[in-house]
N, C-alpha and C positions, 0 to 999 in steps of 0.2 A: 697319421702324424700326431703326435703328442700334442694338446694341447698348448702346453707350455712350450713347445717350441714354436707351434704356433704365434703364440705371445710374443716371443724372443724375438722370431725373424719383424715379426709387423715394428717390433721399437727399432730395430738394426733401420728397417728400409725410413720410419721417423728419422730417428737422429742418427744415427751412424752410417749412413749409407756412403759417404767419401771417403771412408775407410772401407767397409765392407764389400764394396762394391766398382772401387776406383779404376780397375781396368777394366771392364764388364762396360762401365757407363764412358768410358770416354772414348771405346773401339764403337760405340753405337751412333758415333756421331764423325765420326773421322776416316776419311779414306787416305790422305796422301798427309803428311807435316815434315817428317824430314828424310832424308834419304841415310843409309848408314856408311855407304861410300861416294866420293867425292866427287867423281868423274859420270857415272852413271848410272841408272836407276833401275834395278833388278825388277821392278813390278811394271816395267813398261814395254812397251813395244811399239814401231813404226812401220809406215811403209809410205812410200812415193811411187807415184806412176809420172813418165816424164811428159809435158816435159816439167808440170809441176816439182817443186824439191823438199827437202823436209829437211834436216841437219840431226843425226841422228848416230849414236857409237858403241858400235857393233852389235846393232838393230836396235838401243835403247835410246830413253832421251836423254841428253846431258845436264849434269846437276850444275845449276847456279850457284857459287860458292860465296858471293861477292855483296851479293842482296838477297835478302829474304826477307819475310815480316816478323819472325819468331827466332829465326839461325836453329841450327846455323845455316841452312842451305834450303834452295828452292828449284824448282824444274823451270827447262829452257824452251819455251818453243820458238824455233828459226825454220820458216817456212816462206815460200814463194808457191802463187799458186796462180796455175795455167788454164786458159780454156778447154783445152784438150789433154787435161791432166788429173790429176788429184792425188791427195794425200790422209794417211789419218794417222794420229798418235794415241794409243791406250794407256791410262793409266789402272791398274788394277786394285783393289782393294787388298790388302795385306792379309794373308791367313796364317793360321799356325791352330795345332790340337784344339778342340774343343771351343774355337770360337766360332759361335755362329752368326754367319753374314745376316745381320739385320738391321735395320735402321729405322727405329720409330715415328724419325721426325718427315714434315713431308715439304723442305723448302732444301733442295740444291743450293751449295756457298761454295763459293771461293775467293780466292784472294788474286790480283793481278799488277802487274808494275809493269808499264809500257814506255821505254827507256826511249823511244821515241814517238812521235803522235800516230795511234791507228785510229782512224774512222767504223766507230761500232757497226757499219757495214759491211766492213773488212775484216772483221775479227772470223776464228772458225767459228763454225757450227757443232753441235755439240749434238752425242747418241750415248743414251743409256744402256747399259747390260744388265742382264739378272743374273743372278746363280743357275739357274736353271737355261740358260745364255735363250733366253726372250730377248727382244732387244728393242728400241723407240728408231721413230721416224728421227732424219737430224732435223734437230732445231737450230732456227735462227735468232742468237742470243741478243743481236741490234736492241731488239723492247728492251729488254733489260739492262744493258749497259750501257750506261753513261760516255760520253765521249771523255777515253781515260785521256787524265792531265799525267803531262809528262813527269816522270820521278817521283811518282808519289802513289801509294799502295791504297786502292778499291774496291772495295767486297761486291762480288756480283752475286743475288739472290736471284733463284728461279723456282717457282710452284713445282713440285713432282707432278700435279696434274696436268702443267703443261705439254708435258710429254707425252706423244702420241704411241700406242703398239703397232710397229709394222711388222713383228713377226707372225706364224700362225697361231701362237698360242701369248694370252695374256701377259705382257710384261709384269712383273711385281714392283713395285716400287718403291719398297719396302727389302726388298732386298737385291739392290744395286749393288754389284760386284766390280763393275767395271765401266771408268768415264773417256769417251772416245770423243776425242776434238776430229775434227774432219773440215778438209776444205770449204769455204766458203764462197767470198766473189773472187771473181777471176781477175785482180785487180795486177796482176806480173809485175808485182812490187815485193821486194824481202822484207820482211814484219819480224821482231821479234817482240816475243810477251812473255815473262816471266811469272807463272803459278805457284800459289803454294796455302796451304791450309783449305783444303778441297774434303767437304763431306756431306753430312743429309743432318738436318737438324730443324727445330723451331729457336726461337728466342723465348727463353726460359727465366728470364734473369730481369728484372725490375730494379738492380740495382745500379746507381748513376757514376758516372766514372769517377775511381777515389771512393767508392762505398765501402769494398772488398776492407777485411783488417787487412792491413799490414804484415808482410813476415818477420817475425819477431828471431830473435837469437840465433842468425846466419854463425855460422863455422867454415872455416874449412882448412885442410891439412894437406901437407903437401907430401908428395913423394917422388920417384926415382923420374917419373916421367908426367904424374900426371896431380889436379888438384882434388881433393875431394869436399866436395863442399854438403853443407848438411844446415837442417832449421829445424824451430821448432812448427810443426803442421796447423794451417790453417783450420779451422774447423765452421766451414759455412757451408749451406747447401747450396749458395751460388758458385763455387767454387769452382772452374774449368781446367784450370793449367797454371803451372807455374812457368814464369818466362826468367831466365837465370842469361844477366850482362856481366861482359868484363869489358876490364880499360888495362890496359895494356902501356909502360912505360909511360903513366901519368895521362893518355889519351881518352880520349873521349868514353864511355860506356855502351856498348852495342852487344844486340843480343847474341847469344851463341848456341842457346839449346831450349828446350820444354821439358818439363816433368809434367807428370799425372800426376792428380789427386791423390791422395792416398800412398804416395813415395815422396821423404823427404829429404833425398838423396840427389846429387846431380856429379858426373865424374866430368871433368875439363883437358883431356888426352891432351898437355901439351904438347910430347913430344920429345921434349930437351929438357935438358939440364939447368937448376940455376937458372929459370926464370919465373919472375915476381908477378904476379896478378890480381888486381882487385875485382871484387864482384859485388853485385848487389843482386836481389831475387824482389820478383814482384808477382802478387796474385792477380790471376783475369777470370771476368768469370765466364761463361760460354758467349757472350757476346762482344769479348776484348775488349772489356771497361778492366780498367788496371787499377790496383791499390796503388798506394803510396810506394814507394820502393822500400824497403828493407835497409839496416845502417850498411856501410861498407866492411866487408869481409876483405884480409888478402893473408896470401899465402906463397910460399917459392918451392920449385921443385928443389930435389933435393943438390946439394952443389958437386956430388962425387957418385958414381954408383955405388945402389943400395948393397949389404953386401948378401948371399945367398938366405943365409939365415934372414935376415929382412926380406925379403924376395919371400921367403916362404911363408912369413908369419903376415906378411900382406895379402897375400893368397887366401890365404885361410881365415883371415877376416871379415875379407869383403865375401866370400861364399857363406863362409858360417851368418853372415846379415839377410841370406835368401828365409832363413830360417827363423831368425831373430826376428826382425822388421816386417820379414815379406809372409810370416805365417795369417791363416785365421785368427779374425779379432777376438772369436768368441771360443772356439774352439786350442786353439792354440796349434795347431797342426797345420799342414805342409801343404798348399798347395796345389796340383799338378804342377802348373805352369806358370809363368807370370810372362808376359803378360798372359791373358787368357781369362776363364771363367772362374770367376773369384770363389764363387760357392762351392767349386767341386775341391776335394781335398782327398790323397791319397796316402794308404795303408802304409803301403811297404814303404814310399816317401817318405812318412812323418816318421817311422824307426831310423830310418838314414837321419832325418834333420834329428834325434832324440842323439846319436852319440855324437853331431857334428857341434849339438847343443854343451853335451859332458867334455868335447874339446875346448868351447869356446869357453867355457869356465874356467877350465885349468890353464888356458892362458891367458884370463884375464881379462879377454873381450866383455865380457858380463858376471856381477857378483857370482859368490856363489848362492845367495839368496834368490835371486834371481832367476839363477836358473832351475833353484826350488819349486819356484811360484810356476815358474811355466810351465813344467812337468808334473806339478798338481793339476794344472787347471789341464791338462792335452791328458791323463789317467783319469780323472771326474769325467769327462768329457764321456770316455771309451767305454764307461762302466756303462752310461744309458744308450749309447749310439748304437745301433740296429748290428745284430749278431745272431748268426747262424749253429748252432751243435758248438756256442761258445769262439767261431771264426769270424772276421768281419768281411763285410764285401771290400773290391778293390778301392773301391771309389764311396767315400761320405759325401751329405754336403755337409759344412762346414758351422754353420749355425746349428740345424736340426739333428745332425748325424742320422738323418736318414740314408738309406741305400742311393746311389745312385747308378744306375747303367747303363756307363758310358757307352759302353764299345759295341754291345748291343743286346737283345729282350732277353737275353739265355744268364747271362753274365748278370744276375741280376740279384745275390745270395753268395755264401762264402768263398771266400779266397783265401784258399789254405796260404800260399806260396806269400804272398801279400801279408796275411796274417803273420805268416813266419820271420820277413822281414823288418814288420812290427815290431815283435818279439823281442828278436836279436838287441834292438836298440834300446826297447824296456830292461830287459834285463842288464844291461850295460849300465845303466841311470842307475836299478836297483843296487850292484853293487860299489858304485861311485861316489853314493851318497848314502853309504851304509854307516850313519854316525845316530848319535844320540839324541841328537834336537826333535820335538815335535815334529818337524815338519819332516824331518828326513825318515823318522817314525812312518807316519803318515803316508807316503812315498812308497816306500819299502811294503808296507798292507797292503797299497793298491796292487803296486803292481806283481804281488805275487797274487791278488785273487784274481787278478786278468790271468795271470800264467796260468792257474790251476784251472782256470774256467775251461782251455780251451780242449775241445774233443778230440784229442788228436787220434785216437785208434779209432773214433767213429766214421775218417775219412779211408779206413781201408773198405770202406761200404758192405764188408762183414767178416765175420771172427778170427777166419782164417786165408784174408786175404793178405797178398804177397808184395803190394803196392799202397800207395798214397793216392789219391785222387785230388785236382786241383780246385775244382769247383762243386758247389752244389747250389741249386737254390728251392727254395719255397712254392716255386711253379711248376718247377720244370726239372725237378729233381737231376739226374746228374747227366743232364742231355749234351752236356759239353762233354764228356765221358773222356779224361784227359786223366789220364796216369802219369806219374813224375816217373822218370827214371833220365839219370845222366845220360851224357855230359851235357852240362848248362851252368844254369844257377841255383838249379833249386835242393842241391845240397844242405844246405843250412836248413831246411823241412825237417829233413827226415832227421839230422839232429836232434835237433828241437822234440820230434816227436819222440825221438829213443828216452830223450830226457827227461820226460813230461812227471812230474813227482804225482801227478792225478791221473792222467788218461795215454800212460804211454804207450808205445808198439813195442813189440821186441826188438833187441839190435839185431835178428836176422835179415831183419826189411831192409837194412845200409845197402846190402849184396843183393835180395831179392828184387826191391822196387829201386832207386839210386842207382846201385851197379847193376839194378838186374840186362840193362842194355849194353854198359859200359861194355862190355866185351868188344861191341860193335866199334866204339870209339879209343879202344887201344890201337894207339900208333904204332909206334918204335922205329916210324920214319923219322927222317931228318930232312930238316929246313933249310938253307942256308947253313949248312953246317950246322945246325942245332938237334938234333934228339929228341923228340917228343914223346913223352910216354902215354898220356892221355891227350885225346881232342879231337874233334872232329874235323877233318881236311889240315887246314893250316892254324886249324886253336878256337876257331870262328872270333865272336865279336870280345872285343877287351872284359868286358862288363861281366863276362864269366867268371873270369881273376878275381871280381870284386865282389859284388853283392851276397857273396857267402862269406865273405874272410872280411868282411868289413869290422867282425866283430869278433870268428873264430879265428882263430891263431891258425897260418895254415902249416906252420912248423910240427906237421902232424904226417903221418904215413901209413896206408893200407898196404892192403895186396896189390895194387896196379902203380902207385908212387906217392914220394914226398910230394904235400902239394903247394910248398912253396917252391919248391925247386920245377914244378912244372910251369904254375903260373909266370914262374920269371922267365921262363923257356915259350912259354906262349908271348909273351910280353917281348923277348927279344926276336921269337919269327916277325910278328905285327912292326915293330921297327926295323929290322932288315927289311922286308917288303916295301915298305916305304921309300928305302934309301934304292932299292933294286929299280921301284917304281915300272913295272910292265905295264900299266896304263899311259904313260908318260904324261901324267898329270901334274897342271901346274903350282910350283908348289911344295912338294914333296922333297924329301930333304935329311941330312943328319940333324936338322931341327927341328923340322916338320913331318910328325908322326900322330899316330893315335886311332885306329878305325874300331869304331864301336859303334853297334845298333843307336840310333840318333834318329830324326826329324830332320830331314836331309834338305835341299831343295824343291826338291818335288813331295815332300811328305817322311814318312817316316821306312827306315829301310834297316835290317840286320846286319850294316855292314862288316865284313870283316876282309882278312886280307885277301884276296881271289880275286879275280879280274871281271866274275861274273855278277860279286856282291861289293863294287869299288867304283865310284863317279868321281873321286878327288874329294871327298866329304870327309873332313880331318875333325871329331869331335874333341878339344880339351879335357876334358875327362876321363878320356883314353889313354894320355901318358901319363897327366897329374896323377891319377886313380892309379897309376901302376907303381908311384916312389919305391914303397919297400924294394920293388923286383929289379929296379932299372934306374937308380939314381941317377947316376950320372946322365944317361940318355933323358930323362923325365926334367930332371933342372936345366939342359941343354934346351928342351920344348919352351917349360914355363919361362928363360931367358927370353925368347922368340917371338913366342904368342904374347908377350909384356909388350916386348922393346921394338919389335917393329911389327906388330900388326896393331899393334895397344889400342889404336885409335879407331878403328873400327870396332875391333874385338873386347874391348875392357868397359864395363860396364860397372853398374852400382853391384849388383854381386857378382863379381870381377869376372870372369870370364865366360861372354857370350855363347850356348850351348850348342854351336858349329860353325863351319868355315868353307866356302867353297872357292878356290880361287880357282881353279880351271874357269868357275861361273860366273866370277866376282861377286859373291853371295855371302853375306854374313847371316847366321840365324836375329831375328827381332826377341827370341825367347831367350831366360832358362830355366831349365826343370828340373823340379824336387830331386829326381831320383838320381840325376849328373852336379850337382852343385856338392852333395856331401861326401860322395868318394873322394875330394878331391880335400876336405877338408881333413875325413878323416886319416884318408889311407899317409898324408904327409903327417899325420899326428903318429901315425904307426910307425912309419919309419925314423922320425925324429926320437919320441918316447917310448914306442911299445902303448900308450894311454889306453886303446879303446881295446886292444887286443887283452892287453893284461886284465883290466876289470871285467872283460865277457866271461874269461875263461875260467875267474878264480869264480864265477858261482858254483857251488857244490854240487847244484843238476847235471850240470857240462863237464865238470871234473870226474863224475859215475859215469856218466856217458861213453865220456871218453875208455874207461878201462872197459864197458861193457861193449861198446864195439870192437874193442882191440887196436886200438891207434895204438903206433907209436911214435911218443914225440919226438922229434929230432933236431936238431939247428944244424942246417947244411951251411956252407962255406960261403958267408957274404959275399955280395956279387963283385968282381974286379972296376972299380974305377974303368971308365972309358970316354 
């Protein structure tokens, strides 16, 4: 590693670490705070043996809506427990990509409100789990709790050393996955106790209640359903959470929600129409000493619905902020995931956030200066950041741009495909802000000395090879041994590489490595009455549509089809299926569509339409991402997923990255590479923006004759 980045990172973890670092540090200390739906809690589970009982909705715990200590919601436990019986309730630690279950601190917290008197003899018992599911003796939580006073909320601390291993092999304690209450005395009385703010930590924080600054310059704005409230960021390192109150028709102030560190965003899903809200926002810092509150904000939803055009340019606001707000401090680039690991940041992402960036400009969301600066500072970046034959790996981190290997020891060196979706978005920028000013000057050098840097004919791994290769690295040279050829997404490569004004291939590789498969994946069946000329089975995942045409024009045509007119024929099998639904998932719908490879419930899956790759996992990106193909069906969605799922689903960069309602499962994430299809592909079909600027650079316009496209505009899709 570089010295100097050396340097960089050690001042980030100094002063900037509440930016830098803000989901990373607050998932290290936090198991349970709110739930995302109302009724019951995806990360839980029960069981009663009789004639003990447990209260429990359909096998979860039920969410407290009514009290909590932060809002807006807390968990329920309703339990009777028998001699000859028992119970136990899980709650588990929250996962999603690239977070690693660990917890540094070594003191068990919670939070509890006993809405009638329990004798800390009668309270459950309590058994820790690992990730490696080790597990503790149950303890008896009596020592340590207090005989709770009725109606009023009590932090229970317990040492991790307390905890005993009764499995065969060492509990970790350090990395606690999962907190299991379990019966306690036999006392055949119904108890209830309401949990919530449950995780592993020390007290870190010296400062006295009222220490914390104040939230300074609350905003908030209002729209069709919901409020958006926004400050300026604290910046202390005792900083733990923002706690965001409203008052209601002149009523009292009561909390409703939490932000992390480092987001200074909070969305308020009212719900309705034409109604007024005030708020205030207060800083805590990890030991719930609160600042001062903040002045009063208020705001009204809007009194009539928004009309579509609003609907869409709201859409594409709050996503284009995943890019804006939610990038690298230092780096200026994209992410994986948010929540998630702050430091990792990915390739082909940051090219998606780069035209979702050239949208946000052109409509105003951010100067055009602005989005100058950004795009210097995310080009400076790429020039030093670790590169292979001129390719970057998948994955940076974010401060150093050193390599990172996510996925695992092989993957660990360039990514062409990654590299290529870079590309497409640099080049996008290059000619968007093809003007005179220094900076744009400036701009335009870099990013054509990245273009020309990169090797493209060095990935046929020699002279007269017939394919692309996806990876290589510096260890383990090309052991992932992964040849591109269609149908997917990695179209837009071999582009790029025909294009390359330095190191291109010939256009014979379109047909040899690209198509050289595609024979395999010409259809010419039909779907639901639809025709499909290319695809594999039923089209596979949406994300195929996208991740190539996000910046080429797909109003182009080979020898096998137009490939706008296929994507849109892909695009309407995937919604017909939907509406046909042979899973008979709940759900699913003329509103409710969209299946594309996502991070599902259980993790991450290719979904697409087929009964054997479909759990009811509806990604939003999957129709959004389709506008050009499928308007009307696509605004029929985003109508949907606003207006009546909003409230669980509608986030600070608007729409949450899945949905499972067979499971009642909202995703907690979303990621770089699903937030900007949605921003740009509705800028496509609004303006033509990102399509038009990719196309008119001169490398893609040779390109284009030298592979023999020809362009076409097939027959807008019919209103439906």
């Amino acid at each position: 590693m570089r010295w100097w980045s050396c340097f960089l990172a050690a001042i980030l973890v100094l002063f900037g670490a509440s930016f830098s670092s803000a989901d990373t540090r607050y998932y290290e200390r936090v198991i349970f705070d709110n739930s995302l739906t109302p009724d019951r809690y995806f990360e839980s589970s029960g069981k009663a043996a009789s004639p003990s009982a447990l209260r429990l909705i359909d096998g979860k715990l039920p969410v407290e809506t009514s009290n909590s200590l932060t809002g807006p919601n807390a968990l329920r436990l309703e339990w009777t427990s028998m001699g000859t019986g028992g119970w136990t309730a899980e709650i588990r630690a929250q996962e999603w990509r690239n977070r690693e279950i660990y917890f540094p601190g070594a003191t068990l917290y919670l939070w509890c409100f006993a809405p009638s008197t329990i004798a800390p003899a009668n309270l459950p018992r309590l058994v820790l789990r690992d990730k490696g599911k080790n597990f503790t003796a149950p303890l008896d939580i009596a020592p340590y709790a207090p005989v709770l006073p009725v109606g009023k909320w009590v932090q229970i601390k317990i040492p991790l050393e307390r905890f005993v291993t009764a499995s065969i092999h060492n509990f970790e304690r350090h990395r606690v996955d999962t907190i299991v209450f379990a019966q306690g005395a036999a006392d055949a009385t119904k108890h209830t106790l309401i949990v919530d703010e449950m995780g592993i930590g020390d007290s870190l924080s010296t400062a006295r209640p009222g220490a914390l600054p104040s939230v300074q310059n609350p905003r908030a704005k209002g729209y069709e359903r919901h409020i958006d409230l926004s400050w300026d960021p604290v910046v202390d390192p005792a900083l733990g959470r923002y706690v965001i109150r409203r008052s209601l028709d002149g009523g009292p102030f009561r909390p409703i929600g939490i932000q992390v560190p480092g987001v200074h965003h909070y969305v308020d899903f009212l719900g309705k129409l034409n109604t007024t809200a005030s708020y205030t926002v207060t800083a805590e810092d990890v030991d719930y000493h609160a600042s001062a509150a903040s002045g009063v904000v208020r705001a009204s939803t809007s009194a009539k619905l928004m009309t579509d055009d609003e609907l869409l340019t709201m859409v594409q606001e709050a996503s284009f902020r995943y890019y804006w707000e939610g990038a690298h401090p230092v780096s200026g680039m994209t992410r994986e995931n948010l929540p998630g690991d702050d430091d990792i940041i990915a390739t082909g992402a940051s090219g998606f956030g780069i035209m979702a960036l050239v949208a946000g400009v052109d409509r105003g969301f951010i100067s055009r200066e602005q989005g100058l600066q950004r795009l210097l500072k995310i080009s400076t970046f790429l020039k030093s950041a670790d590169r292979y034959h001129g390719a970057w790996p998948h994955f940076l981190h974010g401060a150093t741009g050193g390599r990172m290997p996510v996925f695992d020891m092989y993957d660990n060196g360039a990514d062409l495909v990654e590299t290529s979706f870079l590309m497409q978005g640099l080049l996008t920028a290059r000619q968007y802000f093809n003007g005179s000013s220094a900076m744009e000057k400036e701009l335009y050098q870099q990013v054509t000395a990245l273009w020309t840097s990169v090797e493209w004919d060095w990935f046929r791994r020699r002279p007269d090879g017939t394919a692309l290769f996806w990876h290589w690295s510096p260890e383990y040279s090309w052991h992932i041994d992964h040849a591109l050829t269609g149908w997917n997404e990695v179209m837009i490569t071999y582009l790029l590489a025909i294009a390359s004004p330095s190191h291109p291939v010939p256009p014979s590789l379109y047909y040899t490595g690209w198509a050289g498969l595609l024979k395999e994946y010409i259809s010419g069946r039909t779907f639901y009455g639809i025709k499909l000329d290319v695809g594999m089975g039923t089209g596979g995942p949406l994300f195929f549509t996208q991740y190539s045409f996000l910046g080429f024009d797909p109003y182009v045509k080979d020898r096998f089809t137009n490939y706008f007119d296929n994507n849109r024929r892909l695009a309407l099998i995937n919604y017909a299926y939907c509406q046909q639904n042979p899973g008979k998932f709940k759900g699913y719908g003329p509103n409710a569509w969209g299946i594309t490879a996502v991070d599902g419930p259980g993790g991450y899956v290719p979904y697409e339409p087929t009964q054997n790759l479909d759990d009811g996992t509806i990604a939003p990106t999957g129709a959004i991402g389709s506008f050009p193909y499928t308007p009307a069906q696509s605004l029929a969605a985003l109508k949907y997923f606003y207006r009546e799922l909003g409230d669980r689903l509608w986030d600070v960069y608007g729409f949450r990255d899945a949905f499972n309602l067979q499971r009642n499962w909202f995703s907690r994430i979303n990621m770089g590479l699903n937030q900007a299809p949605m921003v740009v592909m509705i800028e496509n079909y609004r303006t033509g923006l990102i399509w038009k600027h990719f196309m008119a650079n001169r490398e893609i316009q040779s390109m284009i004759q030298r592979v023999g496209f020809k362009v076409e505009v097939p027959t807008p899709p019919a209103p439906r």
